[in-house]
VEXDREN-2710 file (C-alpha; in Angstrom, 1 decimal):
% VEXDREN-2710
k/r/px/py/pz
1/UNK/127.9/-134.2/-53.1
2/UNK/125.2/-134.6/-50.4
3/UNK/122.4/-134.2/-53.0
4/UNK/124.0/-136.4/-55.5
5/UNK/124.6/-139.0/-53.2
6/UNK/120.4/-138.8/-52.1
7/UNK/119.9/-138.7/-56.1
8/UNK/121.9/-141.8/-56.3
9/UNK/120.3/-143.7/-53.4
10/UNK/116.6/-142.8/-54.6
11/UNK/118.2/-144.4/-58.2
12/UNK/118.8/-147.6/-56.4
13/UNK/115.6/-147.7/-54.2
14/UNK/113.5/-146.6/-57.7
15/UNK/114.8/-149.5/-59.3
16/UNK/114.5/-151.8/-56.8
17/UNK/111.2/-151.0/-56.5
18/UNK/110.2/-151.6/-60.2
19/UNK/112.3/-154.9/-60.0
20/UNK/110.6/-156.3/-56.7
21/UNK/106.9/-155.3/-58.5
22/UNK/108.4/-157.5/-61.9
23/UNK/110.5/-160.1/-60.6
24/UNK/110.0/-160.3/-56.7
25/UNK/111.8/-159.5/-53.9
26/UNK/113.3/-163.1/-54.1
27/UNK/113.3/-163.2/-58.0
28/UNK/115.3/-160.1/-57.8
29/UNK/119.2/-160.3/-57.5
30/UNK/121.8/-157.6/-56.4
31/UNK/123.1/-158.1/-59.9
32/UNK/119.4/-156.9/-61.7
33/UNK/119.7/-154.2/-59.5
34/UNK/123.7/-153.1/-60.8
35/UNK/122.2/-153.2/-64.3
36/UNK/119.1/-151.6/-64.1
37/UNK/120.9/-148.2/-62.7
38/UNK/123.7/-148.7/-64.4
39/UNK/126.6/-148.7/-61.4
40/UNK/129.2/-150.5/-60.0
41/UNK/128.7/-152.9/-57.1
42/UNK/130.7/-151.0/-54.6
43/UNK/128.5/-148.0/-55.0
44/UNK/125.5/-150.4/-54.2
45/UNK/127.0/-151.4/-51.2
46/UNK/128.1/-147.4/-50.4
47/UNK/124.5/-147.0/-50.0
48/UNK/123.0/-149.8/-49.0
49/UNK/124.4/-153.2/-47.0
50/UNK/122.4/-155.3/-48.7
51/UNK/119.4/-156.6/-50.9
52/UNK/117.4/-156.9/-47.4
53/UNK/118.5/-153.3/-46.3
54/UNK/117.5/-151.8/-49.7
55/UNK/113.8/-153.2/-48.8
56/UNK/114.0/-151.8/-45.5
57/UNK/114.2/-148.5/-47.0
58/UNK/111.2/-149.3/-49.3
59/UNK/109.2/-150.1/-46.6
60/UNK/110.5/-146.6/-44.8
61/UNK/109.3/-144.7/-48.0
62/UNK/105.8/-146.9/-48.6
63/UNK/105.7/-145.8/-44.4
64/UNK/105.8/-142.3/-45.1
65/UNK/103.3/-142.3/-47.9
66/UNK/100.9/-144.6/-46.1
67/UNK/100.8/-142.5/-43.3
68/UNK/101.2/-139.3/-44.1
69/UNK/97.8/-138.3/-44.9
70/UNK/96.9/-139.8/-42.0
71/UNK/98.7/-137.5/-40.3
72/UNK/97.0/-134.8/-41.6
73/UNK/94.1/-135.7/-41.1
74/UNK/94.3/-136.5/-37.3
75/UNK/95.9/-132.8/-36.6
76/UNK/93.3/-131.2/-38.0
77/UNK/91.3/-130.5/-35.0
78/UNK/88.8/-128.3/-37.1
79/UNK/86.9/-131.6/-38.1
80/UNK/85.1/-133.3/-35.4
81/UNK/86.8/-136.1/-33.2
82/UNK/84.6/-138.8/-34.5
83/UNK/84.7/-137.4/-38.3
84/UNK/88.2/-137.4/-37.8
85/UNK/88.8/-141.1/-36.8
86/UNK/86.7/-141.9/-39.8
87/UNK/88.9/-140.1/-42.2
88/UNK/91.8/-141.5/-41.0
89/UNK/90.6/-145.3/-41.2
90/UNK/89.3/-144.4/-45.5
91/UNK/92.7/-143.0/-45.8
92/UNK/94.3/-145.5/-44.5
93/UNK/92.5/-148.4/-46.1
94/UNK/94.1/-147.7/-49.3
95/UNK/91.5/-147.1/-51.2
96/UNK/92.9/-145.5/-54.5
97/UNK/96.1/-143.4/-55.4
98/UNK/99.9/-144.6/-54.3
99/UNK/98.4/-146.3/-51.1
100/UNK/96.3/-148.6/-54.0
101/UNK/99.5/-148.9/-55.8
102/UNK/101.6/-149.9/-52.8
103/UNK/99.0/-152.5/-52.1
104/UNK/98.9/-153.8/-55.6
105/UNK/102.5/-154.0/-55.3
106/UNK/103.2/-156.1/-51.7
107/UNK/99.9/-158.4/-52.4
108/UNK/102.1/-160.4/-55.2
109/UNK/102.9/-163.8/-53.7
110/UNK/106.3/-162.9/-54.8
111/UNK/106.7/-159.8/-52.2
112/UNK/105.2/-161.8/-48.4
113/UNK/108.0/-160.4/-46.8
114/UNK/107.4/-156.9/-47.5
115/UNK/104.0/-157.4/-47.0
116/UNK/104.2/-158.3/-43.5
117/UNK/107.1/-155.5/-42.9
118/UNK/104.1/-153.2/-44.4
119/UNK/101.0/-155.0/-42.2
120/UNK/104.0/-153.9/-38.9
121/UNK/104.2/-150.2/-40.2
122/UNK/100.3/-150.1/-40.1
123/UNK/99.6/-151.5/-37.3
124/UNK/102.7/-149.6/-35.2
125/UNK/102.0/-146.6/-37.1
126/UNK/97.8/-146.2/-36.7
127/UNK/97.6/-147.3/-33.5
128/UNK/99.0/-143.9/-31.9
129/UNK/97.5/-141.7/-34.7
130/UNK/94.4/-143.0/-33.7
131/UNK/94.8/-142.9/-30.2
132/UNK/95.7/-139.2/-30.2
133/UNK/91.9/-138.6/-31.2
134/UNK/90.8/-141.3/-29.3
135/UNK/92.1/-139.2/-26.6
136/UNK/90.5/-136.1/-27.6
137/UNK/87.2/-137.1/-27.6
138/UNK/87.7/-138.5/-23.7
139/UNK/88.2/-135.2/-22.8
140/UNK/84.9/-134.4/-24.9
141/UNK/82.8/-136.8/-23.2
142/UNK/82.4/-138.9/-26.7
143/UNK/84.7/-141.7/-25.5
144/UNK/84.7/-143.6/-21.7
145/UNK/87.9/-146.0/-22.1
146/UNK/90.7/-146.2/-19.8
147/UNK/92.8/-147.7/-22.6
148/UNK/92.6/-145.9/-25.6
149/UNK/96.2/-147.6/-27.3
150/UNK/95.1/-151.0/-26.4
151/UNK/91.8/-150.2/-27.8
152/UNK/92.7/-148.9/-31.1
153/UNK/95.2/-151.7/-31.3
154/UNK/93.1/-154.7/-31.1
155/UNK/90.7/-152.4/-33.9
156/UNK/93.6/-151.8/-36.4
157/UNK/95.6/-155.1/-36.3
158/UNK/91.6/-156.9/-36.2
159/UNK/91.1/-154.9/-39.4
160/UNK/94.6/-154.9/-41.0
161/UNK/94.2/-159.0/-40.8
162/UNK/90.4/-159.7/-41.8
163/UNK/90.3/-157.0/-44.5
164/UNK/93.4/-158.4/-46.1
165/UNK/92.3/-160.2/-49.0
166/UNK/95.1/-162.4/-48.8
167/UNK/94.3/-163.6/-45.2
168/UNK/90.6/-164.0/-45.8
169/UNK/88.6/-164.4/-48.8
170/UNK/84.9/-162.5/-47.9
171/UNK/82.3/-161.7/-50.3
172/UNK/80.8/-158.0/-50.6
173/UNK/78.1/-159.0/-48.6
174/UNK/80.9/-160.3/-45.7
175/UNK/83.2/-157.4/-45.9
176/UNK/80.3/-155.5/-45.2
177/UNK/79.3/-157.5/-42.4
178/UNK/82.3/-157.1/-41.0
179/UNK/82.8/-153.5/-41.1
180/UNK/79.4/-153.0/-39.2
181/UNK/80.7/-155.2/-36.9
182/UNK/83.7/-153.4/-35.9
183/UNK/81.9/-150.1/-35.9
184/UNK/79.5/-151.9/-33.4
185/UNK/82.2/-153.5/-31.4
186/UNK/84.3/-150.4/-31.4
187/UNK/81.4/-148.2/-29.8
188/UNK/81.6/-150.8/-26.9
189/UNK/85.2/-150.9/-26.7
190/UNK/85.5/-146.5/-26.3
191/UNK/82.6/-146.9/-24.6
192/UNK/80.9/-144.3/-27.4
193/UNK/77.1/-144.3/-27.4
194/UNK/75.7/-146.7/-29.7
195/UNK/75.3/-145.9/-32.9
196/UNK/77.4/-143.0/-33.2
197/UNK/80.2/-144.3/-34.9
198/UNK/77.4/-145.9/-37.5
199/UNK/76.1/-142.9/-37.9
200/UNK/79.3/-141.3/-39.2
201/UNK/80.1/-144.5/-41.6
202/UNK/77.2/-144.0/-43.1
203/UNK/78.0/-140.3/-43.9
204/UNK/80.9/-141.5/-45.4
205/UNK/78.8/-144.1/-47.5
206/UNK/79.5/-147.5/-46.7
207/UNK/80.5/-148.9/-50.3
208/UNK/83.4/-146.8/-50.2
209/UNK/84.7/-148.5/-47.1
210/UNK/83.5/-152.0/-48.3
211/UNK/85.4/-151.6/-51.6
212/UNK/89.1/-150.6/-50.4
213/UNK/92.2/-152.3/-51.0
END
């Protein structure tokens, strides 16, 4: 019963999810969402209290994919600190596979309300991967901060606003820009020695940054 009641729920949030991607979250009604799964009302509201709750649980599922390899990534403590930190901001900035998708899918004028449930998860949910490592390379010697959270915070919510295409409007020339200047910046922030953030980024290749999302 406990499986086929999970089935049932990841039915609903399925088609939800195709529906809010067609219609919008506002162009979407309760009722679209009876029909599309085929079920009655009151096993709808079993499941879920409402329309609202049922993109709550999206954005729980979009959380989990979006930060999962991110994750990863910052346990790993077989790649270097500042490698590391790298990895975790390309994997985060969505730069192909479901994170693309999820980004194609909240970035409809339609969805603005999931999309700044979504810009929340990233910025709650970065900051303290990010800090972790942060934290490691303090007790390295790479890093000389005595706020590592705060740091990473101002980085992440600086970058989650600026490199959202919907909030600003940059050319590839800007975006560019603009990463340098948070790699700068952020040296100055950790207190890293110059240019060894840059360094990294440019291991990575910076085109590959410049053309997420």
């Amino acid at each position: 019963m406990r499986k086929e009641a999970e089935e049932r729920r990841n039915e609903i949030l399925d088609a939800a999810d195709e529906l809010f991607g067609q219609k919008g979250f506002d162009g979407t009604s309760t009722n679209d969402i009876l029909e599309k799964v085929g079920i009655a009302r009151g096993t709808l509201y079993y499941h879920f209290k409402s329309k609202e709750d049922i993109m709550d649980s999206l954005v729980d599922r979009y959380s989990v994919r979006l930060l999962g390899s991110a994750q990863e990534i910052a346990a790993d403590e077989s790649i270097p600190v500042v490698e590391r930190i790298i990895r975790v901001v390309i994997s985060i900035n969505l730069s192909g596979g479901s994170s693309q998708e999820i980004m194609e899918h909240i970035h409809k004028p339609q969805n603005a309300l999931m999309h700044k449930k979504i810009e929340k998860v990233i910025i709650n949910g970065v900051t303290p991967i990010l800090t972790g490592i942060i934290q490691e390379g303090i007790e390295q010697g790479l890093f000389n901060t005595p706020y590592p959270y705060e740091c990473m915070e101002m980085i992440v919510t600086y970058a989650n606003t600026v490199f959202d295409d919907d909030m600003v409007e940059m050319t590839y020339e800007e975006r560019a820009s603009r990463i340098r200047a948070i790699i700068f910046n952020g040296e100055r922030l950790l207190g890293a020695k110059s240019g060894s953030l840059m360094n990294i980024m440019q291991m990575f290749g910076s085109e590959n940054a410049v053309n997420n999302e």
